[in-house]
C-alpha positions, -999 to +999 in steps of 0.1 A: +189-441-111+163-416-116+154-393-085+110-390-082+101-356-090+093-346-052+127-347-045+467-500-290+501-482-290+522-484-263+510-469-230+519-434-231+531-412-196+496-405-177+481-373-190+483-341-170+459-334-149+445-296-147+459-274-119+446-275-087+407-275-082+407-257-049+411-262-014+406-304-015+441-314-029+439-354-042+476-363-050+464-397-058+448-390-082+477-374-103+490-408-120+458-423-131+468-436-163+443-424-187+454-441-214+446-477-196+413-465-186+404-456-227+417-493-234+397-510-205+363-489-217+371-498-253+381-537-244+357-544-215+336-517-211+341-508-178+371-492-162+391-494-127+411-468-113+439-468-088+426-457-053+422-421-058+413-413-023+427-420+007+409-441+034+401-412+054+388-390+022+367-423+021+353-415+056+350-382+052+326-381+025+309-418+035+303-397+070+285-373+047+256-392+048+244-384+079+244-346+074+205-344+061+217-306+052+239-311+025+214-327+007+187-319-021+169-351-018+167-388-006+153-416-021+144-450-005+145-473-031+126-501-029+094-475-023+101-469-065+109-508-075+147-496-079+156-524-055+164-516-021+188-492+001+189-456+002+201-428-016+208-389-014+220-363-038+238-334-027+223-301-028+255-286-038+286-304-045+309-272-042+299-276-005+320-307-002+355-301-009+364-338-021+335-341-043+340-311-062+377-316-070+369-356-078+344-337-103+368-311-115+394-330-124+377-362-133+357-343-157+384-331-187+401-366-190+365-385-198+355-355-215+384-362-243+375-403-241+337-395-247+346-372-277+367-400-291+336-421-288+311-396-303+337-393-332+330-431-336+291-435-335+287-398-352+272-384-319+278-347-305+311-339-283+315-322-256+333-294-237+364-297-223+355-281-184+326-288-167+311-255-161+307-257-196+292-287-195+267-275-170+256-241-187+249-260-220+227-284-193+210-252-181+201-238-217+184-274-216+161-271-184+187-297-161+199-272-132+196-303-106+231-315-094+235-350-097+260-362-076+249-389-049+262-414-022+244-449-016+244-470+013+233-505+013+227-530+042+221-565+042+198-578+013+200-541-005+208-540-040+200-516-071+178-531-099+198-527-135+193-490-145+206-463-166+213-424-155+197-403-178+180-371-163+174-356-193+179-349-233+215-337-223+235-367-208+275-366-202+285-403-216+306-413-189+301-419-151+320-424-122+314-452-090+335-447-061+341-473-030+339-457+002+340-489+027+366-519+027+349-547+003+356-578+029+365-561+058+332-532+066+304-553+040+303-585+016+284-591-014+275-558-032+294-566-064+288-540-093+271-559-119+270-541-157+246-561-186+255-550-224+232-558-246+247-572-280+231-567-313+222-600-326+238-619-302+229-627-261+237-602-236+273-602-220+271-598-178+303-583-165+310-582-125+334-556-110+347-558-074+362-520-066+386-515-039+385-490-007+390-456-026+387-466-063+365-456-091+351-474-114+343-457-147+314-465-171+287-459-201+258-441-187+234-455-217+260-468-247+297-478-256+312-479-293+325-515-304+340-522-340+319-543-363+322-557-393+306-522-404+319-497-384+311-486-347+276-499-333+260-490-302+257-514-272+236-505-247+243-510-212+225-506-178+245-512-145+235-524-111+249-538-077+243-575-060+230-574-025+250-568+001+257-601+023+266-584+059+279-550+069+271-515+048+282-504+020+287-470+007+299-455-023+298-421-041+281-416-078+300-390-097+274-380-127+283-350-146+255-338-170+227-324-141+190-333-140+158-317-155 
């Protein structure tokens, strides 16, 4: 989403994770299994977690919502065509414990799978820590935090979109669940389109539970042709929510113009 400008081998032990990010500890998220989230990207595209939060880390920052001071902006969607529901990005994620250590430690694992993917398509890498990330983003003109949270009631949805923000843009992306799929709203499937070179697009549907993410291309994922790597493009959206609300928090990493 775009904000307007007014506002193979056999699965090797998990890899390390860096030491702790400060004072919001996340032992769940310890034993994600990076290796099976490079296979699911490279086999499907999109990747599911483990819960890496716990249901009340899920209410703490789906109660964030409500706090119109932590954040930078809001955005009613369906006054831009992006479908309908509402969104808000955080002024400063460092103010919200969670979110800053889901950033932190999120960041150096996709960090290595997105290098392995420029590798393939001959594209730049990228640091290894995020403040790198986000000083190169400031030599670029994107100071703007991009980290969000989404509700959706009955009948909203998000159109198919990509989260670009600028000329710098961190490959990978992060969806987290912050309600009980079944239990607090239904509906609201996250719904990804890759386009296909020379062939029809593929639609893939992904139901996250409470507390997991949900990893994914912001604009393009490597697959092996007959020639090498190509480029398939793919935008992501969500199917309208049946009953209930549904919340969830975007974890983008490259910051907006």
């Amino acid at each position: 989403m775009v904000a307007p400008a007014t506002a193979a081998p056999a699965a090797a032990a998990p890899e390390p994770g860096p030491a702790s990010p400060g004072p919001a500890a996340l032992p769940a998220l310890a034993p994600v299994d990076w290796q099976d989230v490079r296979e699911q990207l490279d086999r499907d595209g999109v990747a599911l977690t483990g819960p890496l939060l716990s249901p009340a880390q899920c209410r703490e920052l789906a109660e964030t919502f409500d706090d119109d001071g932590l954040f930078r902006s809001t955005v009613v969607m369906q006054r831009y065509g992006f479908g309908r529901g509402t969104y808000r990005y955080y002024a400063d994620p460092a103010a919200v414990p969670v979110l800053d250590a889901l950033r932190e430690r999120l960041y150096p694992p996709l960090a290595r799978i997105a290098n392995q993917w420029a590798a393939r398509l001959g594209e730049r890498t990228f640091p290894l820590t995020l403040a790198e990330l986000h000083a190169e983003c400031a030599a670029a003109g994107q100071h703007r935090p991009t980290p969000l949270v989404l509700r959706y009631g009955p009948g909203d949805h998000a159109c198919l979109h990509q989260d670009v923000y600028g000329d710098l843009v961190f490959p990978l992306q992060a969806t987290i669940m912050l309600e009980r799929p079944g239990e607090d709203f239904t509906g609201g499937e996250n719904v990804f389109v890759e386009q296909r070179p020379r062939s029809q697009s593929r639609a893939i549907v992904v139901r996250p539970r409470l507390g997991q993410a949900l990893v994914f291309p912001v604009q393009h994922r490597p697959v092996q042709g007959s020639r090498g790597y190509r480029r398939h493009p793919m935008r992501h959206g969500t199917n309208a929510v049946e009953s209930g609300r549904r919340t969830t928090l975007g974890v983008i990493f490259h910051n907006a113009r």
